[in-house]
Steps between C-alpha positions, in 0.01 A plus 500: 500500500349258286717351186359627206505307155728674229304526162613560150409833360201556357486454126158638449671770328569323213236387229504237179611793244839473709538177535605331796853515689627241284418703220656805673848310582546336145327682256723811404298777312569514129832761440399698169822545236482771251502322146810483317491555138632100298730584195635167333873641561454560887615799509515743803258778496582833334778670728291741663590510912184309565551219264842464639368540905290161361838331427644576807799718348515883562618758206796563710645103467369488098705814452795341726506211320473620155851754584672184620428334169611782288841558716533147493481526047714818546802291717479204236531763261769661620683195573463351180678892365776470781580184341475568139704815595821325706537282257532729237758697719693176508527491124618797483760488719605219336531681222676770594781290622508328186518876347757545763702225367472592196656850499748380735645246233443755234690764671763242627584412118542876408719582760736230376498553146512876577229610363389725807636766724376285812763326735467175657514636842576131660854569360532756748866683490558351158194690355649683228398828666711365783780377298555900311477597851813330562691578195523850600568434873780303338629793307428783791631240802710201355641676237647755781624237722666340242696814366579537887679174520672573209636812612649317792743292265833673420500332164164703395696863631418753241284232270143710542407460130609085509322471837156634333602286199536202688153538678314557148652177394448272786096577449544480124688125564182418750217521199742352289571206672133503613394503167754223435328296726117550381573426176714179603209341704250607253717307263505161716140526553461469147753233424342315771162538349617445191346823360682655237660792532364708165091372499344452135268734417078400503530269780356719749403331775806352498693853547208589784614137676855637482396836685320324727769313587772765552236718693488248690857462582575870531227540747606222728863646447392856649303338756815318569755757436648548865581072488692548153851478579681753349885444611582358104349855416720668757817308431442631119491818557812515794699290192402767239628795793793300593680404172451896366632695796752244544760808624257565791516159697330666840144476317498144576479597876311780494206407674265767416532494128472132555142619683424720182600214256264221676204753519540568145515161411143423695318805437618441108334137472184614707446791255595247166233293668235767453189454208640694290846516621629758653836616327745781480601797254826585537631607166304821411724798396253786538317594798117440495320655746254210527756221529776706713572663781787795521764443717540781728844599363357486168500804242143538442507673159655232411303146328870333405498178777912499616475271787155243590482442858233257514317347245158540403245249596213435281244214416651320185681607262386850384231507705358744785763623763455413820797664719708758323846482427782728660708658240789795500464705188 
């Protein structure tokens, strides 16, 4: 077979309105572009979904986008209230402990000038509530004990009215000597300070320095009051027992009325300590139902007081009772 010459295809087809095949391979036909309408601010066109298909973006991402930048105004928002709003729960905290303060201090001052019915409770068993609790344990317990012992002591042998006697006086001799005591420091703080002992009238912050003062000292004394030695007190009161029964020698050894006499002696200076001062009624001749309390031998259609058992215990003198004396009438 004979080689046969390879020709290029026939471009008959092709005439001068079409141009030749350079024309054809770099001479792109014209792309036609829909006129968009020239404002002098640029802006897009109205936001219809084929104005925004000629931007490229969909309704979907406008309405996206537009969300994100109103949650992202909300959260500033928001923040800018959480802020404002913690720190205004910081000033008032503040505040309240400041108020907290406050009526701590207030109602610290009128518990010690006695103003109040409130008790410090950080005194704990020396609250006074505490304290008239003990007075009559004293009376219903120690007072029992003691008239025990005495009943062991041949000496004391058909003494019953002298033994209750004897009792009575040793908590009588307590407050006194208590009392003593008070009045004796108060006394040296004042010499020390060199405040006189009868203030002038019109100088009255001087007289509220002086209160302060002795407020001051009484609290720390009740504060104090288990520390506060009491033996001078004690040895007082034995002294005062001693040289009056001086035909009954056997008290001196009698340990439980020397029990008795020391309980007295510390229960008496707690109480004296008190704001007001807690003291005792003793000499009342009639029976007052408010103030007493029968013993049960006692004739009770009878008010005439023969015999007091224990004395009355009430804050200051005259004032309320707060544990009722025993009395045979």
């Amino acid at each position: 077979m004979e080689n046969q010459e390879i020709k290029d295809p026939p471009l008959d087809g092709l005439d001068e309105k079409q141009g030749g095949p350079e024309n054809i391979l770099h001479e792109a036909p014209p792309t036609t572009r829909p006129n968009r309408p020239h404002t002098a601010n640029h802006t897009l066109p109205h936001l219809t979904e084929a104005g925004l298909h000629e931007v490229g973006v969909t309704l979907s991402e406008l309405s996206d986008s537009l969300l994100v930048e109103k949650w992202r105004s909300e959260a500033e928002s928001l923040r800018a209230e959480l802020s404002l709003s913690q720190k205004t729960v910081v000033n008032l905290q503040e505040r309240e402990k400041q108020l907290r303060n406050r009526l701590s201090e207030q109602a610290q001052k009128q518990i010690q000038k006695g103003t109040t019915k409130f008790e410090d409770i950080s005194l704990g068993d020396h609250r006074p509530t505490q304290l008239i609790r003990r007075y009559g344990n004293l009376y219903a317990e120690g007072r029992l004990e003691a008239l025990d012992a005495l009943d062991e002591l041949e000496e004391m042998n058909d003494c019953d009215d002298l033994k209750v006697k004897l009792l009575l006086s040793i908590v009588v001799l307590a407050f006194r000597t208590a009392q003593k005591t008070m009045e004796e420091s108060k006394a040296k703080l004042r010499a020390l300070l060199h405040i006189p002992s009868v203030l002038q009238s019109g100088t009255t912050q001087h007289h509220v320095a002086v209160r302060e003062v002795e407020d001051t000292v009484a609290s720390y004394l009740r504060r104090t009051v288990e520390k506060h030695d009491v033996t001078q007190n004690y040895q007082d009161v034995c002294e005062r027992v001693w040289t009056t029964l001086y035909d009954y020698p056997s008290l001196r050894h009698c340990d439980g009325l020397l029990r008795y006499t020391r309980d007295c002696v510390t229960l008496a200076w707690a109480l004296t300590l008190q704001q007001p001062p807690l003291v005792i009624d003793y000499e009342s001749t009639t029976f007052n139902v408010d103030t007493h309390t029968r013993f049960h031998t006692s004739n009770a259609d009878c008010a005439d007081i023969q015999n007091v058992l224990w004395p009355t215990l009430t804050e200051g003198e005259n004032g309320p009772c707060v544990y009722k004396g025993v009395v045979l009438t």
